[in-house]
VOTORZA-108126 format. One record per residue (C-alpha): residue number from 0; y, z, x; residue in one letter. Coordinates in steps of 0.001 Angstrom, whole numbers, plus 500000, padded with zeros to 6 digits. Layout:
(site NUM; (Y; Z; X); "A"),
...
//
This chain:
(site 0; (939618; 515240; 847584); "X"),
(site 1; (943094; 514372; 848365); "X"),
(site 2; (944648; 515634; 845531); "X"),
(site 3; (942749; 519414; 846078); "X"),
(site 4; (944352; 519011; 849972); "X"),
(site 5; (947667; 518009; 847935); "X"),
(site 6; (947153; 521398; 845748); "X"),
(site 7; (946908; 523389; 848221); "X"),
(site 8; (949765; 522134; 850331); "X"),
(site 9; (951996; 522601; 847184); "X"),
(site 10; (950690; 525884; 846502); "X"),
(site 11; (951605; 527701; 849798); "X"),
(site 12; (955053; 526610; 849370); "X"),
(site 13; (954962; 527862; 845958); "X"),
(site 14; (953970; 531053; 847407); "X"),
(site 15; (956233; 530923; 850111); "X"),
(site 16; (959198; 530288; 847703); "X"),
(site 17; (957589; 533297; 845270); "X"),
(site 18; (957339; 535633; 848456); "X"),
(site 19; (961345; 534856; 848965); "X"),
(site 20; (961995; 536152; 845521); "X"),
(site 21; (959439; 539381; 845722); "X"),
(site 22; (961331; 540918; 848714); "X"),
(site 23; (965069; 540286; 847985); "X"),
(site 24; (968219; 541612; 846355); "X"),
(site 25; (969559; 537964; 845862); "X"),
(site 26; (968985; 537827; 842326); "X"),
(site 27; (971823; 537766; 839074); "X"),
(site 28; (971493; 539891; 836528); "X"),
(site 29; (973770; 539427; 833435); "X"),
(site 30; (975645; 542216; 831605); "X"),
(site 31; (973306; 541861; 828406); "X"),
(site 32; (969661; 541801; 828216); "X"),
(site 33; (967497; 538225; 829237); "X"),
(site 34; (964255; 537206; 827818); "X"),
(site 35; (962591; 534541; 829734); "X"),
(site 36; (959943; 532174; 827753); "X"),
(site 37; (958246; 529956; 830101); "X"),
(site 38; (954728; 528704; 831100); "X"),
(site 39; (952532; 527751; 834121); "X"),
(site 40; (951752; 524474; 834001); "X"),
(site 41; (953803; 521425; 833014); "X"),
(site 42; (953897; 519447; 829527); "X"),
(site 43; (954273; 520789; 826209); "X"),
(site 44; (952589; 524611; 825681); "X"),
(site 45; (954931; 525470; 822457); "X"),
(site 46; (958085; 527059; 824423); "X"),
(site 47; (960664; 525489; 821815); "X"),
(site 48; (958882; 526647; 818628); "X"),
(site 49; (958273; 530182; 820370); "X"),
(site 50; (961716; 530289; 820928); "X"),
(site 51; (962144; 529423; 817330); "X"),
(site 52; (960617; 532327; 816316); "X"),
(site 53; (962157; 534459; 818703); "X"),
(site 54; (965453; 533884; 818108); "X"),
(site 55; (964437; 534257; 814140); "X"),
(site 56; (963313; 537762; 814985); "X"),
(site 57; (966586; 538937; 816403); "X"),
(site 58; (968454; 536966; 813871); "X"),
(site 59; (966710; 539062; 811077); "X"),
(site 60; (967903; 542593; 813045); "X"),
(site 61; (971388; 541252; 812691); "X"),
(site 62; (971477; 541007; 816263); "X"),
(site 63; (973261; 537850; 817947); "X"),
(site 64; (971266; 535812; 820319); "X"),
(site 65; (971991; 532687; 822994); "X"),
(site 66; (969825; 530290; 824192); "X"),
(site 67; (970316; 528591; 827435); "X"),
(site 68; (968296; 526102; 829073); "X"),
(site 69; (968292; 522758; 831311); "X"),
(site 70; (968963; 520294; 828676); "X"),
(site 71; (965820; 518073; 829892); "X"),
(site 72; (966119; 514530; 830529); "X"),
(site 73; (969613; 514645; 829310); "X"),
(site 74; (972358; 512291; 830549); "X"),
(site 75; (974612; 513841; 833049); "X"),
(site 76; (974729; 516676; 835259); "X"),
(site 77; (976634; 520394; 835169); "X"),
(site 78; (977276; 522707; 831858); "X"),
(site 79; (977155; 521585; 827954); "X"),
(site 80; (977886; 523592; 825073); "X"),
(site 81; (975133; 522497; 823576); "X"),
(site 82; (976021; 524501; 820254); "X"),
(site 83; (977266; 527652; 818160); "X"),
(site 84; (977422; 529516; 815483); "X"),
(site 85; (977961; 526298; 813064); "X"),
(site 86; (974987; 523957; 814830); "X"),
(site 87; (974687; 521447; 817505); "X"),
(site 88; (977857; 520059; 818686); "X"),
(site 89; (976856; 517258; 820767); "X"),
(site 90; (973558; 514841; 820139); "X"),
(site 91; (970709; 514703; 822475); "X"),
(site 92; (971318; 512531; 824899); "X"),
(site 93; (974356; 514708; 825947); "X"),
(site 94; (972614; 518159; 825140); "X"),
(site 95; (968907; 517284; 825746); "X"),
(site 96; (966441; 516962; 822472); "X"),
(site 97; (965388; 520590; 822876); "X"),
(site 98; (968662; 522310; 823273); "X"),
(site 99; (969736; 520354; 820433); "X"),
(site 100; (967252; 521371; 818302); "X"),
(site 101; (967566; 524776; 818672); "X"),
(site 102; (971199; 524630; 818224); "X"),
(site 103; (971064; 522964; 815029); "X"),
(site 104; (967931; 524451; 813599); "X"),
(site 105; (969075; 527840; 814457); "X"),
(site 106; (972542; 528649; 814234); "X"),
(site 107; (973237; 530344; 817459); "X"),
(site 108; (974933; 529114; 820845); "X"),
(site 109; (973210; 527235; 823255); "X"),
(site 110; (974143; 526533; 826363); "X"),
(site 111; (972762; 523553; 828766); "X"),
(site 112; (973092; 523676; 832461); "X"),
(site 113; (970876; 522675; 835704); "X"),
(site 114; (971123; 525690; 836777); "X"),
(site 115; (969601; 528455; 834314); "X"),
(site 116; (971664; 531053; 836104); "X"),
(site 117; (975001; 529185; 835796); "X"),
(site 118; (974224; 528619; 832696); "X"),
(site 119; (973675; 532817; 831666); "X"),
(site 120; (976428; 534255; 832711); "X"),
(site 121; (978502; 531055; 831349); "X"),
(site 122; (977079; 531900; 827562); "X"),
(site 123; (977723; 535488; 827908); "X"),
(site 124; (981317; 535605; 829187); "X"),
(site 125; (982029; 531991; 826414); "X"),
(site 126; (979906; 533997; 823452); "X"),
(site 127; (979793; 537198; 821581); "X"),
(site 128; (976431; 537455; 822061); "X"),
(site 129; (973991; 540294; 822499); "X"),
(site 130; (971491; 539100; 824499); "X"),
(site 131; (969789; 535726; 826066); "X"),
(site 132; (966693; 533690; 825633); "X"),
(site 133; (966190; 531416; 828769); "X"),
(site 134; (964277; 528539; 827770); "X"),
(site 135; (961645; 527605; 830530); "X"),
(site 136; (962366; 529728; 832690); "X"),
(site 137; (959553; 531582; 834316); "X"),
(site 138; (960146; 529797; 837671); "X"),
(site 139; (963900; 529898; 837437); "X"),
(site 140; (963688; 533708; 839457); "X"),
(site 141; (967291; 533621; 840827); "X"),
(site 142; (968188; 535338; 837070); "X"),
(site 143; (966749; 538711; 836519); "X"),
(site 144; (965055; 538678; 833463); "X"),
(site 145; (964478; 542066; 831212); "X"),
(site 146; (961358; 540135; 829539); "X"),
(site 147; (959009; 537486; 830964); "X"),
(site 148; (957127; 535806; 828388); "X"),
(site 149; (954285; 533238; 829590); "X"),
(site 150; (952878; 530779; 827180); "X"),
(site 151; (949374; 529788; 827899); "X"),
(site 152; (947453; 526742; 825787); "X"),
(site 153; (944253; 525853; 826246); "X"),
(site 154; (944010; 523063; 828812); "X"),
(site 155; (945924; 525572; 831087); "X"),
(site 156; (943337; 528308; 830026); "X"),
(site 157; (940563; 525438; 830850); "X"),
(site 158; (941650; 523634; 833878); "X"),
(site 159; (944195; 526345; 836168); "X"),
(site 160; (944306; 524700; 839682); "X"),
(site 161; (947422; 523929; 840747); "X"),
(site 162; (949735; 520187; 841011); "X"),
(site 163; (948307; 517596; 841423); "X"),
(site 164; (944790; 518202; 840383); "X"),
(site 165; (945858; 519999; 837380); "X"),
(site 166; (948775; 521118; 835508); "X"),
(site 167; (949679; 524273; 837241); "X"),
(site 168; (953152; 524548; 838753); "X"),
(site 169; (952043; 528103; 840542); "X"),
(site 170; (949417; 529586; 840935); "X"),
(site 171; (947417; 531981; 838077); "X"),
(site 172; (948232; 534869; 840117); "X"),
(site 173; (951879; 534278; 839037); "X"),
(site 174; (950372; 536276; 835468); "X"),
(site 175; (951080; 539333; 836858); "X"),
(site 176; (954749; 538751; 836962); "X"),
(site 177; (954584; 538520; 833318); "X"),
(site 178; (954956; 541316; 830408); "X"),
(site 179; (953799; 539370; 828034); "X"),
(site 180; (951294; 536692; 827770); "X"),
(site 181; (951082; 534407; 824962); "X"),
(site 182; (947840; 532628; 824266); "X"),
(site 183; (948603; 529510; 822450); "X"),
(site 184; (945718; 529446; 819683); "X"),
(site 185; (942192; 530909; 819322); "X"),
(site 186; (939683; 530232; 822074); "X"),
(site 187; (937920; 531943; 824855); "X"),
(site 188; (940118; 533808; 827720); "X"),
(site 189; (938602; 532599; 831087); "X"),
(site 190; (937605; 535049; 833515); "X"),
(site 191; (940121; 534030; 836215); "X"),
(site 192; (942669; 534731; 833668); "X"),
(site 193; (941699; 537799; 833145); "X"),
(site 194; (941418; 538851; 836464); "X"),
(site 195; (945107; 538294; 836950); "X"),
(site 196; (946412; 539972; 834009); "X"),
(site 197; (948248; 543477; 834793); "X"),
(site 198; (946759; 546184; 832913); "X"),
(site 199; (950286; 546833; 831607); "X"),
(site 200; (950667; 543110; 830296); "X"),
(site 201; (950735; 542930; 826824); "X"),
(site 202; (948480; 540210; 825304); "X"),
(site 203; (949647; 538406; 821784); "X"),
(site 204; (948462; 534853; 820039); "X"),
(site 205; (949899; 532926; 817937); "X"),
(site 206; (948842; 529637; 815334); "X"),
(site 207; (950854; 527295; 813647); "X"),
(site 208; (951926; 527431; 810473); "X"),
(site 209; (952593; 524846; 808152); "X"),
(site 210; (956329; 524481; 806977); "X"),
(site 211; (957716; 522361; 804389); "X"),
(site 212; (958855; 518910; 805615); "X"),
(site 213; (962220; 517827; 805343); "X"),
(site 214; (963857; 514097; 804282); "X"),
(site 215; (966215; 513498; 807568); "X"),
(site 216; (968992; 511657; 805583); "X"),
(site 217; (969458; 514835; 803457); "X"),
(site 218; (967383; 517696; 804682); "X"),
(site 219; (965796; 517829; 801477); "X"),
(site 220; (962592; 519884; 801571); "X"),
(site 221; (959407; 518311; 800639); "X"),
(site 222; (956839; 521562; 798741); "X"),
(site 223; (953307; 521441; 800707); "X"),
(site 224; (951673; 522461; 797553); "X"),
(site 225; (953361; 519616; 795829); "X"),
(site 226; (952266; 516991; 798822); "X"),
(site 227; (948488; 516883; 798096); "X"),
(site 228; (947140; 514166; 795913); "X"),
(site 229; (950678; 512435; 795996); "X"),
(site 230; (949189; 509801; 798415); "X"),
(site 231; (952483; 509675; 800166); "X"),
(site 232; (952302; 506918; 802896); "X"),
(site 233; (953444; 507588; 806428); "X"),
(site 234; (953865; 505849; 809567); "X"),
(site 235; (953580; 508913; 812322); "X"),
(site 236; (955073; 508601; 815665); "X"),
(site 237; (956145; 511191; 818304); "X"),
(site 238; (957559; 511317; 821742); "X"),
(site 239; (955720; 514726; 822629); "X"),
(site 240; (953228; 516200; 825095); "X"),
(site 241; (950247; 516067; 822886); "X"),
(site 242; (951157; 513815; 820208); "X"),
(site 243; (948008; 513402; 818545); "X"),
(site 244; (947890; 516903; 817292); "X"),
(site 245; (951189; 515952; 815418); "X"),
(site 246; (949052; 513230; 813877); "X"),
(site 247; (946431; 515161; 813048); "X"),
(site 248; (948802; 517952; 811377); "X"),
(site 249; (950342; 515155; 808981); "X"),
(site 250; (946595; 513941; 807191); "X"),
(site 251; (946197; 518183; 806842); "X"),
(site 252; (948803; 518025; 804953); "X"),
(site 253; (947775; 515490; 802903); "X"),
(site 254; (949966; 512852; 803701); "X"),
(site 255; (948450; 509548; 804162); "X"),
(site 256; (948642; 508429; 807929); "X"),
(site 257; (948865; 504699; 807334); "X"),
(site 258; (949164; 504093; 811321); "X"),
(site 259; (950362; 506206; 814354); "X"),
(site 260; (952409; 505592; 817414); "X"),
(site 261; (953005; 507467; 820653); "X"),
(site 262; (955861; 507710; 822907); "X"),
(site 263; (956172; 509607; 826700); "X"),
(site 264; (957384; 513616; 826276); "X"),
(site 265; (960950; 513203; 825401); "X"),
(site 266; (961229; 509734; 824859); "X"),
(site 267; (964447; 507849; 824334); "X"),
(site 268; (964842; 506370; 821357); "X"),
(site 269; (966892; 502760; 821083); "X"),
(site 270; (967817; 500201; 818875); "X"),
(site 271; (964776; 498573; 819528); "X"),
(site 272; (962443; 501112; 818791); "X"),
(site 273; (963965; 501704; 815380); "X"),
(site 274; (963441; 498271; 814747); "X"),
(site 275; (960034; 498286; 815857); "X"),
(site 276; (959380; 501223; 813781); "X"),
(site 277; (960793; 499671; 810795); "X"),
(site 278; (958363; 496764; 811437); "X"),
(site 279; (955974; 498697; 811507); "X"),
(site 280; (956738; 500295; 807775); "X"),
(site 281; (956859; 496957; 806538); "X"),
(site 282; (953334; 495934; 808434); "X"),
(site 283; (951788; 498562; 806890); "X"),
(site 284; (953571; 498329; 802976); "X"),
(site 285; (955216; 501877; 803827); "X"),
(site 286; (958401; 503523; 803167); "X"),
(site 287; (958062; 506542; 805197); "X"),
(site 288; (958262; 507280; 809426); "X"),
(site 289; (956864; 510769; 809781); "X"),
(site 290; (958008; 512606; 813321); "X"),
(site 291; (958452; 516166; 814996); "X"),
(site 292; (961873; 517618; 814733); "X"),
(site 293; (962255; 517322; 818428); "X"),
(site 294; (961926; 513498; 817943); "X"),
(site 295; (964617; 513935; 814756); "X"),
(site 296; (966638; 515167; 816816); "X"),
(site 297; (967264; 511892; 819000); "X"),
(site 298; (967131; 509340; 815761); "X"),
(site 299; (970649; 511235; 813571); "X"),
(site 300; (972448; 508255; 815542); "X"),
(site 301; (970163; 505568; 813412); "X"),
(site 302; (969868; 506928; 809990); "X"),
(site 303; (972321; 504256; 808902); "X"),
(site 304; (969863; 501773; 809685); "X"),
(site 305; (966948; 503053; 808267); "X"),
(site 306; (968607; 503365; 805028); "X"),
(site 307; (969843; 500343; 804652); "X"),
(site 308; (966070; 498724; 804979); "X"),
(site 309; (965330; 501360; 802341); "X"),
(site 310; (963247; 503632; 805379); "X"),
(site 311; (962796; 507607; 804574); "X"),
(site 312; (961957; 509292; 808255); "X"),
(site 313; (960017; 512537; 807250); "X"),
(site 314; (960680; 515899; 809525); "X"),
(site 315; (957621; 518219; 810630); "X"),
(site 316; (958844; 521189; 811766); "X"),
(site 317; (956118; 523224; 813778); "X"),
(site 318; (956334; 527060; 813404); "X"),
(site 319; (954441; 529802; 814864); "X"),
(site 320; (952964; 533053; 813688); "X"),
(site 321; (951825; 536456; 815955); "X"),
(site 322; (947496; 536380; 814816); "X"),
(site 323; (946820; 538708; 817297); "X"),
(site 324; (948840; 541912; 819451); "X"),
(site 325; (952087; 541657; 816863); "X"),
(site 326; (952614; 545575; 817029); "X"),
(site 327; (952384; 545764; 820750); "X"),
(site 328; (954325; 542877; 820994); "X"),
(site 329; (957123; 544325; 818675); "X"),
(site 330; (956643; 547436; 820124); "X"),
(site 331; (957541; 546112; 823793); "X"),
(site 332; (960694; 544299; 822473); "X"),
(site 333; (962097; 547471; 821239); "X"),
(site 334; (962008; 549253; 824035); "X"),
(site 335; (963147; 546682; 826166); "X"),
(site 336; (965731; 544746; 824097); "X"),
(site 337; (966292; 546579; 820888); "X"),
(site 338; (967392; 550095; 822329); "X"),
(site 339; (969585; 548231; 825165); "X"),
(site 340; (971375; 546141; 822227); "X"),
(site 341; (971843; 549178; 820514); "X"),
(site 342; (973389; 550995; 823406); "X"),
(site 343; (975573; 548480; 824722); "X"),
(site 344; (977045; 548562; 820221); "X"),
(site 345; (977084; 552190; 821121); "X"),
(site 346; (979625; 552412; 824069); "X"),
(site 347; (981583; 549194; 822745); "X"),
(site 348; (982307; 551520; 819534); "X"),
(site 349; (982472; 554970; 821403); "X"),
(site 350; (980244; 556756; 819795); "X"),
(site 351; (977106; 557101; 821735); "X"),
(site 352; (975661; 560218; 821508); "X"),
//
């Protein structure tokens, strides 16, 4: 009971502060195009792999993207270069384990600031760079954004009512701010979130994918077709929002999950914990830690140590594919980013005809 009276108290100020943005001029728009990918509720709803692929996209149209983003639970306040064109350029606890592994996974510069705004037109007046990807940042509306991407799992799909009886950080209604909606998986649209989808919203979904782990010492590249029947022990941990699918994803693979270990979303990892995970290899007569690359990202600083007690930590990464709405989604992209990117080339060369 109290936490419905605390929902609704913290959803008429959401509204109230939603109201401010819908009637003013007070907003920042950059000088290249912005594509926000964010969610409604809080916890982890696959806005770093999305972003992943994304990025991947324009990559593959020769076209040069940023990322910018808060840098959560980082140390410090105010702007980090989080990386460029060469990888991550500072580690996580600087850069936040998010920022940094987009930087270094992807080749492209990312930018880290409290402010999402600060942060754009910081990475577009440091960068040549053709347009933005805002990392959570549906509720950051100072920024005018060219896209709006919303990612929606299932518990969101399940359980919408608002902080603090559910996950919501505004209300459903917020959908129809949003061109495109991203539905997390395959299962059963509820009827409330239909009802506040604009008829103009385009609707994808998306699965994961298996990708080849990687060694962390080396980046070597373990084959999935060469994993199965290989009995390769693990010892899984992760420092995510829903860990256990991570487990789960490891014994698909046909690794065998010895023992498992979970950690709070974006966990800090210390000397202690690497010693407690080595125990734990030991315990359980295993060479191998298996993690998420947003957990690798935080454990560079302690690869000494695992190799000298003869430790292997094994990378996931998590990847996405478009099951459902790819040409529409495509489709919308083109006409929103592609043809401005091409434009803006145009006039820079002075030949637009």
């Amino acid at each position: 009971m109290i936490k419905k009276i605390l929902s609704k108290v913290f959803g008429f100020f959401v509204d109230k502060r939603n109201d401010k943005f819908d009637n003013t001029n007070e907003i920042t728009k950059c000088n290249i195009p912005v594509i926000s990918v964010g969610n409604l509720s809080v916890g982890g709803t696959g806005k770093t792999p999305f972003v992943q692929m994304l990025t991947k996209y324009f990559l593959s149209k020769e076209y040069k993207p940023g990322i910018v983003g808060k840098g959560y639970k980082r140390d410090g306040k105010g702007e980090v270069i989080v990386g460029n064109k060469n990888g991550a350029l500072v580690n996580a606890s600087t850069g936040g384990d998010e920022m940094v592994l987009l930087a270094d996974s992807l080749k492209v510069p990312v930018v880290a600031n409290d402010s999402k705004t600060l942060a754009a037109l910081s990475i577009q007046d440091k960068f040549d760079i053709d347009l933005i990807i805002v990392d959570d940042g549906f509720q950051h509306r100072q920024l005018h954004r060219d896209l709006d991407i919303v990612l929606i799992d299932k518990e969101t799909n399940d359980n919408p009512e608002l902080m603090p009886k559910g996950r919501l950080r505004e209300p459903i209604s917020s959908l129809k701010r949003a061109d495109i909606i991203c539905f997390m998986g395959n299962f059963k649209i509820s009827e409330e979130i239909k009802q506040n989808i604009s008829p103009e919203t385009v609707i994808i979904s998306v699965k994961p994918i298996k990708s080849n782990p990687y060694y962390l010492k080396d980046k070597q590249f373990l084959k999935i077709k060469e994993i199965k029947g290989n009995s390769i022990n693990i010892f899984a941990f992760a420092g995510i929002a829903k860990p256990d699918r991570f487990f789960e994803m490891t014994k698909e693979m046909g690794f065998n999950c010895v023992s498992s270990h979970s950690y709070d979303d974006h966990h800090n990892y210390n000397s202690k914990d690497i010693e407690f995970l080595i125990q734990k290899c030991k315990e359980n007569n295993c060479d191998n830690l298996a993690t998420t690359e947003k957990d690798a990202a935080k454990l560079i600083e302690y690869i000494d140590i695992l190799n000298s007690n003869n430790i292997n930590c094994i990378v996931f990464p998590i990847a996405l594919s478009i099951v459902n709405g790819k040409v529409e989604f495509f489709k919308l992209i083109g006409r929103k980013i592609n043809k401005s990117i091409k434009t803006k080339r145009s006039l820079e060369n002075g030949n637009l005809n």
